[in-house]
PyMOL Python script that loads the backbone (N, CA, C, O; Angstrom):
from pymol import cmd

cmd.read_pdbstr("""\
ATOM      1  N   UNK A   1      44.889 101.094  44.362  1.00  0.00           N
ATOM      2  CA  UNK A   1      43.879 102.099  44.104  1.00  0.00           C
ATOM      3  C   UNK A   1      44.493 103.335  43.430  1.00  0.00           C
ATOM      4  O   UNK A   1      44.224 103.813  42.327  1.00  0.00           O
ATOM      5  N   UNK A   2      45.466 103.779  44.442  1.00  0.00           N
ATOM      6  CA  UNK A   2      46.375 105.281  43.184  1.00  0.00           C
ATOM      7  C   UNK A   2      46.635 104.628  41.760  1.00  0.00           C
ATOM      8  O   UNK A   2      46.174 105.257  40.807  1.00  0.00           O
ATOM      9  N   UNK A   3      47.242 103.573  41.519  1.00  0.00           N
ATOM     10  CA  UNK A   3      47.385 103.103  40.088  1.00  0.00           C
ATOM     11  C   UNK A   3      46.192 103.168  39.344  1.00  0.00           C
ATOM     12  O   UNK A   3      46.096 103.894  38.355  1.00  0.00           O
ATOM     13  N   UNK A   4      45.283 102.461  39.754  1.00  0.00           N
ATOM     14  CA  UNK A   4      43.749 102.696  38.845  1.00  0.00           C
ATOM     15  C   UNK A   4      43.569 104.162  38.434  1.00  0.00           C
ATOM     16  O   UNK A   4      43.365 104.456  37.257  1.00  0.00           O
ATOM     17  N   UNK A   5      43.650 105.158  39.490  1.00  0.00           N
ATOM     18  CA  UNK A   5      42.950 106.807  39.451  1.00  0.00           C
ATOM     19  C   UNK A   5      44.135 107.037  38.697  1.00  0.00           C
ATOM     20  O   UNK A   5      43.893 107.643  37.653  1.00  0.00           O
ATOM     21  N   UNK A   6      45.486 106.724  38.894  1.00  0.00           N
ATOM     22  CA  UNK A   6      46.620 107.616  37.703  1.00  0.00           C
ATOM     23  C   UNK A   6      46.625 107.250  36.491  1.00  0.00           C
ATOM     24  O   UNK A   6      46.931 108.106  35.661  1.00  0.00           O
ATOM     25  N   UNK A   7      46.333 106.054  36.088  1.00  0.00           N
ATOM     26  CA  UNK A   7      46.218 105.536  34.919  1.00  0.00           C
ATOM     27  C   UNK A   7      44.814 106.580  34.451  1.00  0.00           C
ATOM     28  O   UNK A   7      44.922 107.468  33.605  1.00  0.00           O
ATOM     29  N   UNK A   8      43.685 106.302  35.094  1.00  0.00           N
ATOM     30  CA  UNK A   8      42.576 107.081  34.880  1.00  0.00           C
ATOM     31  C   UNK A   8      42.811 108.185  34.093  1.00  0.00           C
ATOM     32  O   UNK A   8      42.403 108.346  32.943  1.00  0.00           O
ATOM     33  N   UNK A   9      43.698 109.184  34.956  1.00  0.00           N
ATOM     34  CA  UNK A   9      44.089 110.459  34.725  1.00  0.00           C
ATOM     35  C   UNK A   9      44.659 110.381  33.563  1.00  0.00           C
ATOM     36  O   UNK A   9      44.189 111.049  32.642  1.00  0.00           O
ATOM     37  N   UNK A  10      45.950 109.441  33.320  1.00  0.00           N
ATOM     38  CA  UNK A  10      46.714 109.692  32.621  1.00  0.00           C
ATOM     39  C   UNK A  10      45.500 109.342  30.826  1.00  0.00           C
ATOM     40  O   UNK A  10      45.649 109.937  29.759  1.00  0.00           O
ATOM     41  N   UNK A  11      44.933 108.749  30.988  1.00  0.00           N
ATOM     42  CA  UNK A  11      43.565 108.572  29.735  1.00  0.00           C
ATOM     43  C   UNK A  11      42.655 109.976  29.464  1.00  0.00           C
ATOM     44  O   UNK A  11      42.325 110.411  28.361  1.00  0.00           O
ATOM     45  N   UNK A  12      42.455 110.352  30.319  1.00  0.00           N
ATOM     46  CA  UNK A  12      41.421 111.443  30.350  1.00  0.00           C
ATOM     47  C   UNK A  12      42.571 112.536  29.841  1.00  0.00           C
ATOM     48  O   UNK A  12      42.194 113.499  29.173  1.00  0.00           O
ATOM     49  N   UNK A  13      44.255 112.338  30.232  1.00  0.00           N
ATOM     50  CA  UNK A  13      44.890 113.758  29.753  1.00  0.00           C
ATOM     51  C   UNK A  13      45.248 113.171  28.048  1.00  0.00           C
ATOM     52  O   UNK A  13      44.582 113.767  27.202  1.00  0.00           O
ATOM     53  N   UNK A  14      45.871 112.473  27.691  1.00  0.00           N
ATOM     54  CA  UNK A  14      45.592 111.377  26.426  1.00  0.00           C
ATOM     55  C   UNK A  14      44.517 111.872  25.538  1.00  0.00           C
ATOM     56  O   UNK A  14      44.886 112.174  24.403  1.00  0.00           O
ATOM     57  N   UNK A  15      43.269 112.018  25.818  1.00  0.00           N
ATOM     58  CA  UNK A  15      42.441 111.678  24.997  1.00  0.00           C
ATOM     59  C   UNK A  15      41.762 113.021  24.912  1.00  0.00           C
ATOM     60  O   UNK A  15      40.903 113.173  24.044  1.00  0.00           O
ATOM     61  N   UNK A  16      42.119 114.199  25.884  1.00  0.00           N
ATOM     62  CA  UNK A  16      41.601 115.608  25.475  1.00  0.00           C
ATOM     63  C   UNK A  16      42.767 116.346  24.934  1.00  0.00           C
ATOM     64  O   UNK A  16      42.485 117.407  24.378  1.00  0.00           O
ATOM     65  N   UNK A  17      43.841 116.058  24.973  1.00  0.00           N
ATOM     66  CA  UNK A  17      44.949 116.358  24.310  1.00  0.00           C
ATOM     67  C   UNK A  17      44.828 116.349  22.808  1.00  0.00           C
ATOM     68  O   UNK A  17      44.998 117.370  22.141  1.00  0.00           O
ATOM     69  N   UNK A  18      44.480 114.971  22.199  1.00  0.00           N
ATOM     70  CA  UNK A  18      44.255 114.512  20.970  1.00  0.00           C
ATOM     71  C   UNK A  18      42.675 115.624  20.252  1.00  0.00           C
ATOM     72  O   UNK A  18      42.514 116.360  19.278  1.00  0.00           O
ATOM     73  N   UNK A  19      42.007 115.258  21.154  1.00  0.00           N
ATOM     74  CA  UNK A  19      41.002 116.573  20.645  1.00  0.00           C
ATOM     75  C   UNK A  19      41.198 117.507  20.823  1.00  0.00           C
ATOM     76  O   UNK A  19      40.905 118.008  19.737  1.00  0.00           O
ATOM     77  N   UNK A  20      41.731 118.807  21.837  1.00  0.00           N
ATOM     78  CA  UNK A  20      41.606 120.094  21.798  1.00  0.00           C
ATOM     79  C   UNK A  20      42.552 120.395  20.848  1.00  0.00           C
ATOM     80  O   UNK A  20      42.439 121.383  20.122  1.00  0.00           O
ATOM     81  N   UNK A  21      43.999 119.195  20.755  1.00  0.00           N
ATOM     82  CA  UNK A  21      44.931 120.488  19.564  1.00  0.00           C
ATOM     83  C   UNK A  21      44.890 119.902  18.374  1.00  0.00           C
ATOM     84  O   UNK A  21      45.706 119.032  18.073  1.00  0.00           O
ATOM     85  N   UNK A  22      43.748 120.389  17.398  1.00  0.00           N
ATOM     86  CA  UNK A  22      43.431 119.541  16.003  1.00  0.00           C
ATOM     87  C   UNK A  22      44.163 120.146  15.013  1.00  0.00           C
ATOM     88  O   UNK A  22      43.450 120.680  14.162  1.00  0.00           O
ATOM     89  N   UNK A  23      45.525 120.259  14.808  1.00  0.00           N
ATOM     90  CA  UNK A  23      46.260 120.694  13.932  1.00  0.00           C
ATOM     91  C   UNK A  23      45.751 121.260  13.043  1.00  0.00           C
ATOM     92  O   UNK A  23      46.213 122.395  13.152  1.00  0.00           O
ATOM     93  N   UNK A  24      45.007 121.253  12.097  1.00  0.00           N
ATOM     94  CA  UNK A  24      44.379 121.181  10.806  1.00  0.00           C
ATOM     95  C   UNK A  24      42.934 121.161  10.305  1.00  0.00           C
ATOM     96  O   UNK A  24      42.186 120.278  10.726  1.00  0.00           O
ATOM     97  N   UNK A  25      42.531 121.990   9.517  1.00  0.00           N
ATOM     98  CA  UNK A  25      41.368 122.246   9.139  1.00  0.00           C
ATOM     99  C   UNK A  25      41.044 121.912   8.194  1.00  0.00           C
ATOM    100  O   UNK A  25      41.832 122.525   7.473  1.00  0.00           O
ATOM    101  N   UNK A  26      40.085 121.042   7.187  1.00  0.00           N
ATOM    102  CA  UNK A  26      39.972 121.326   6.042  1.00  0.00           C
ATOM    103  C   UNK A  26      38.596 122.017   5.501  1.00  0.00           C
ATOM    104  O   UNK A  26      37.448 121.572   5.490  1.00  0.00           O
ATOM    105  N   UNK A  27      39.168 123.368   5.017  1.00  0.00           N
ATOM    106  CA  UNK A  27      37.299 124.151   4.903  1.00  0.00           C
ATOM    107  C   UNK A  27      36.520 124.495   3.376  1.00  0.00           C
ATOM    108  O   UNK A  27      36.845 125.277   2.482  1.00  0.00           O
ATOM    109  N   UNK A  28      35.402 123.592   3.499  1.00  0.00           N
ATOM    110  CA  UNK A  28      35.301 123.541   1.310  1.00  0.00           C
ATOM    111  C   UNK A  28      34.095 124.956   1.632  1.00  0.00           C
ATOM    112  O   UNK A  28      33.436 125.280   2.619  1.00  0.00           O
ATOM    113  N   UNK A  29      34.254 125.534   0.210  1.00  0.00           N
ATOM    114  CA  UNK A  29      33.365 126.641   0.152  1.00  0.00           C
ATOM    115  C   UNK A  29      31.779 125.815  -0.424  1.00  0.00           C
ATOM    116  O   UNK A  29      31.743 125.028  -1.370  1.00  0.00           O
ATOM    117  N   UNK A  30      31.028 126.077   0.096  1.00  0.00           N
ATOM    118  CA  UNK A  30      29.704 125.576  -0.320  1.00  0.00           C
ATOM    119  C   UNK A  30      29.214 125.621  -1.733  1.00  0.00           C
ATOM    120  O   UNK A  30      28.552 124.771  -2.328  1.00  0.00           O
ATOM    121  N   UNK A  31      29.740 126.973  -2.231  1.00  0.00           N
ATOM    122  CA  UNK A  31      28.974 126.935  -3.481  1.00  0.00           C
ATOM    123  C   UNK A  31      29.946 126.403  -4.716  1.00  0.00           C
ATOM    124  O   UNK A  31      29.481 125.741  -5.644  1.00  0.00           O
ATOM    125  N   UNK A  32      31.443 126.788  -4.618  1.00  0.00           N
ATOM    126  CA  UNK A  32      31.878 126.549  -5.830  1.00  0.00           C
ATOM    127  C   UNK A  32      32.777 124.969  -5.372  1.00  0.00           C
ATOM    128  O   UNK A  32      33.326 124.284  -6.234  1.00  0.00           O
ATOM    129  N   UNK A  33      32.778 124.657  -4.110  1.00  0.00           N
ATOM    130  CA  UNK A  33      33.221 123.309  -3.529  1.00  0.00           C
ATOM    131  C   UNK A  33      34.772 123.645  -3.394  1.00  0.00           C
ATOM    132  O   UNK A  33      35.338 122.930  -2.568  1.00  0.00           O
ATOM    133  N   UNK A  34      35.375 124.348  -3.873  1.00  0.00           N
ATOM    134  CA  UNK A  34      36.787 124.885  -3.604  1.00  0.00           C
ATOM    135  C   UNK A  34      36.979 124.292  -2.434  1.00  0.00           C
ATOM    136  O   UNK A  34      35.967 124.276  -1.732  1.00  0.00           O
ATOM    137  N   UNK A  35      38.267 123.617  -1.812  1.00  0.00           N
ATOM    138  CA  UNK A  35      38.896 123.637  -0.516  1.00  0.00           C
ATOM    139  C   UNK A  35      39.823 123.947  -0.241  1.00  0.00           C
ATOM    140  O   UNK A  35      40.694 123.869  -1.107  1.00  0.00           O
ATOM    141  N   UNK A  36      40.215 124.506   1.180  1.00  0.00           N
ATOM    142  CA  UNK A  36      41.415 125.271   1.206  1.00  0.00           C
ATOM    143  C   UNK A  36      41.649 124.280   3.276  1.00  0.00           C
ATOM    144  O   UNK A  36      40.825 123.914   4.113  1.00  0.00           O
ATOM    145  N   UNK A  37      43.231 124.252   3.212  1.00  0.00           N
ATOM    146  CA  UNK A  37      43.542 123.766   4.556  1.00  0.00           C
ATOM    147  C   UNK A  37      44.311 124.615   5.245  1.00  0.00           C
ATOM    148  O   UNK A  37      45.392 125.108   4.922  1.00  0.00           O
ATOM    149  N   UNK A  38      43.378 124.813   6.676  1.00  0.00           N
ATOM    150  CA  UNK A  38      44.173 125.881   7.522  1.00  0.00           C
ATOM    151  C   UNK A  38      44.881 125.350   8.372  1.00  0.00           C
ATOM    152  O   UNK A  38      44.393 124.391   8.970  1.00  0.00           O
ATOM    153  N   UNK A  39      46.438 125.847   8.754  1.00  0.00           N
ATOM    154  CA  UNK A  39      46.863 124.515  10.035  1.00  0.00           C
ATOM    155  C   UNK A  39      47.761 125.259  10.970  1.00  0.00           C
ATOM    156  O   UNK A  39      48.599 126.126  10.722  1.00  0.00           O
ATOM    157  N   UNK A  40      47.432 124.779  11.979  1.00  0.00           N
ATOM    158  CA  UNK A  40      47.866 125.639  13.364  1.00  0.00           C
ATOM    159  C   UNK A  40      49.829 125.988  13.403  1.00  0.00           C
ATOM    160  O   UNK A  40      50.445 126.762  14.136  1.00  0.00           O
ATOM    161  N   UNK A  41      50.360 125.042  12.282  1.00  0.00           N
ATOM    162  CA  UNK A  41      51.883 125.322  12.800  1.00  0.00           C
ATOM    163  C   UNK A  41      52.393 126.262  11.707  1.00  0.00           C
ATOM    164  O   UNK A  41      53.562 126.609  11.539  1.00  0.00           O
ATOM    165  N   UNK A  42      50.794 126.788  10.645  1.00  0.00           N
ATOM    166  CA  UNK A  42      51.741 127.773  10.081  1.00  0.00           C
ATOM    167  C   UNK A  42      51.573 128.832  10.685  1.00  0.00           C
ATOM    168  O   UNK A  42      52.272 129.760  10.279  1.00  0.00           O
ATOM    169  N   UNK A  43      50.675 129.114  11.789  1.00  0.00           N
ATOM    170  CA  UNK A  43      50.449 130.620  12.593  1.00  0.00           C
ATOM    171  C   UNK A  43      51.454 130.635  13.419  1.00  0.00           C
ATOM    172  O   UNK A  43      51.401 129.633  14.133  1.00  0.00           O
ATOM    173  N   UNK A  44      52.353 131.304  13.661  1.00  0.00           N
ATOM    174  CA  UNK A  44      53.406 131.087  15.433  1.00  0.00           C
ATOM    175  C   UNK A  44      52.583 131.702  16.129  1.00  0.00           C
ATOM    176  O   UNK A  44      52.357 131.422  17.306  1.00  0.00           O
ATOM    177  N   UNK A  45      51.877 132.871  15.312  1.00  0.00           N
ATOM    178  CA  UNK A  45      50.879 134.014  16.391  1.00  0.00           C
ATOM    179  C   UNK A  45      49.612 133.414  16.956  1.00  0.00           C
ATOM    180  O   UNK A  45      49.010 132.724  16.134  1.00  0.00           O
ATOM    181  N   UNK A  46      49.100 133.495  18.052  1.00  0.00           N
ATOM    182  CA  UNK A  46      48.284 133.224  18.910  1.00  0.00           C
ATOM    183  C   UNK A  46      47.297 133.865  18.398  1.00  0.00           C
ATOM    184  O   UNK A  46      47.383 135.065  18.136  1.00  0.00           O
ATOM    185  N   UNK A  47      45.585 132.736  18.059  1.00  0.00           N
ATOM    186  CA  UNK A  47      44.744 133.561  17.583  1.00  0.00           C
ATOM    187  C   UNK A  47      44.485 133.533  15.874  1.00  0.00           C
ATOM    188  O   UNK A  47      43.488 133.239  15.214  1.00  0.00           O
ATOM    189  N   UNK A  48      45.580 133.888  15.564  1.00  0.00           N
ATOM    190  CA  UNK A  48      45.528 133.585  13.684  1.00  0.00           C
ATOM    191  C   UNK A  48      44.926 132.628  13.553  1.00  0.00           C
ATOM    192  O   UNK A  48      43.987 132.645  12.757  1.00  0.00           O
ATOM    193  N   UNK A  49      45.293 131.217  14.415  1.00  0.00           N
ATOM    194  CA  UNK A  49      44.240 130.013  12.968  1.00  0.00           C
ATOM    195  C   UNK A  49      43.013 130.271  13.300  1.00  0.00           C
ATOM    196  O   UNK A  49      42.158 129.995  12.459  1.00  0.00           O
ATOM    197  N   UNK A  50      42.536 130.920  14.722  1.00  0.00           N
ATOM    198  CA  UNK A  50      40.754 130.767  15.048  1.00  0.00           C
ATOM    199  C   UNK A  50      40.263 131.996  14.116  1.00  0.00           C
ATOM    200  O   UNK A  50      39.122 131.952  13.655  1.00  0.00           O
ATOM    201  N   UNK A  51      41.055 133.020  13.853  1.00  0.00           N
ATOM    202  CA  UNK A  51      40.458 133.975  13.139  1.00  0.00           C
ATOM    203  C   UNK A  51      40.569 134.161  11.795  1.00  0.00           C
ATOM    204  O   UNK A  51      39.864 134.974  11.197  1.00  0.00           O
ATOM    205  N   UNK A  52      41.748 133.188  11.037  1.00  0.00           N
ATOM    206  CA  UNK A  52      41.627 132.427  10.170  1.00  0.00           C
ATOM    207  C   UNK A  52      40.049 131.522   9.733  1.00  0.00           C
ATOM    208  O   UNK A  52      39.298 131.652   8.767  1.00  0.00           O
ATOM    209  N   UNK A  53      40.014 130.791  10.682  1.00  0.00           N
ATOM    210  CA  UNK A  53      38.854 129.748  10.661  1.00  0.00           C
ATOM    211  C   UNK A  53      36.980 130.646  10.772  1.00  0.00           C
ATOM    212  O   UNK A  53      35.866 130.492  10.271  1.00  0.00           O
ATOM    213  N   UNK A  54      37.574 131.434  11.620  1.00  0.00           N
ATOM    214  CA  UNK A  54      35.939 132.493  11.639  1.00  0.00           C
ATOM    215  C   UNK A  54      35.925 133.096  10.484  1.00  0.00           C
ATOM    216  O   UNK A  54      34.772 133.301  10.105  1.00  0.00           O
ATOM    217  N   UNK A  55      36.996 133.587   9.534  1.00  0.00           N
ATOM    218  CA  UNK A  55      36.912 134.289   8.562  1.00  0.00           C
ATOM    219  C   UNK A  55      36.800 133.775   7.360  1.00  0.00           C
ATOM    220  O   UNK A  55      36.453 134.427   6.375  1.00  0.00           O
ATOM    221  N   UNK A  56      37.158 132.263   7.361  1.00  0.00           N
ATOM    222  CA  UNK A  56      36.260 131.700   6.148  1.00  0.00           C
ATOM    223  C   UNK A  56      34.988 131.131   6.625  1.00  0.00           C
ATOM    224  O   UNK A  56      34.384 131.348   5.575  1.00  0.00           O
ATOM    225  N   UNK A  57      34.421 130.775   7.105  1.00  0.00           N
ATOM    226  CA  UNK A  57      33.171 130.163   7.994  1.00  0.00           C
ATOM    227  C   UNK A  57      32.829 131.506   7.882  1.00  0.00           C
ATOM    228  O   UNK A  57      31.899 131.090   7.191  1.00  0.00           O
ATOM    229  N   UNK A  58      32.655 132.853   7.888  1.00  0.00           N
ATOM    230  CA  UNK A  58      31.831 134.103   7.664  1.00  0.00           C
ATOM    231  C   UNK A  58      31.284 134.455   6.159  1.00  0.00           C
ATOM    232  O   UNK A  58      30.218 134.976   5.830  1.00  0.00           O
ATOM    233  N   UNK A  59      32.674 133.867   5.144  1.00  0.00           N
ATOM    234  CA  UNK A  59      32.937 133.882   4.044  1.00  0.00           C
ATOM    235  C   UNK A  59      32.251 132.385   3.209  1.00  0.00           C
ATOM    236  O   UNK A  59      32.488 132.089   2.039  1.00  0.00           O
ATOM    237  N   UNK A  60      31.628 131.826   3.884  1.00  0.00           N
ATOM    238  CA  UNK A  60      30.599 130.627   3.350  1.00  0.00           C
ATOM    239  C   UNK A  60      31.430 129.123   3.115  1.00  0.00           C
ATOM    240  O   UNK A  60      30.973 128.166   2.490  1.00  0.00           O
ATOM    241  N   UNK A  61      32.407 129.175   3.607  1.00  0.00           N
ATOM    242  CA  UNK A  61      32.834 127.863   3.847  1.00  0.00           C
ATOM    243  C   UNK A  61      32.554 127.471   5.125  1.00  0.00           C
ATOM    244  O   UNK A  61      32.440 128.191   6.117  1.00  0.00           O
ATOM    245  N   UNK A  62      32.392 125.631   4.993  1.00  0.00           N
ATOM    246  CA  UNK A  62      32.121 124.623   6.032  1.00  0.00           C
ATOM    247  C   UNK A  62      33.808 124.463   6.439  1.00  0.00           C
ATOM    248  O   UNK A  62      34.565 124.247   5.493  1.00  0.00           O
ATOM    249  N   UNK A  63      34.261 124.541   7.499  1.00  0.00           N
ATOM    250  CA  UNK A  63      35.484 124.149   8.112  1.00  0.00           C
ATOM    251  C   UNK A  63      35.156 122.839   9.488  1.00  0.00           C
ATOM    252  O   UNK A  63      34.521 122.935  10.539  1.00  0.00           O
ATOM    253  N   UNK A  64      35.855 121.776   8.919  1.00  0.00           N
ATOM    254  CA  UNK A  64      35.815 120.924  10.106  1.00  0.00           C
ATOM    255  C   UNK A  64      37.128 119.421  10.129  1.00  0.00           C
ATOM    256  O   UNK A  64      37.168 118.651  11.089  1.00  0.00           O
TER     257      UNK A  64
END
""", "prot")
cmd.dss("prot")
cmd.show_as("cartoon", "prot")
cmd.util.cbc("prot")
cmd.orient("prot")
């Protein structure tokens, strides 16, 4: 039974791992289609890529 629930665990830490740290952005501007890629290992600073990412997404690009 612990083997089933650790394995469990060990999937559920696996598989939100892979989604919460998405390295990389790619964000096209809507009107002129331009794309530009934002990516988490060029910030060392905490915060830069999300405010990076709000600041073109304010600026009319789709980022995803």
């Amino acid at each position: 039974m612990k083997t089933k629930q650790l394995l469990f665990a060990m999937f559920l830490g696996i598989a939100f791992s892979a989604t919460a740290c998405k390295r990389c952005q790619t964000c096209t501007d809507q009107q002129s289609g331009y794309e530009t890629e934002v990516c988490r290992g060029r910030n060392p600073v905490p915060g830069v890529y999300e405010a990076q990412i709000r600041n073109l997404e304010d600026s009319g690009y789709e980022c995803n």
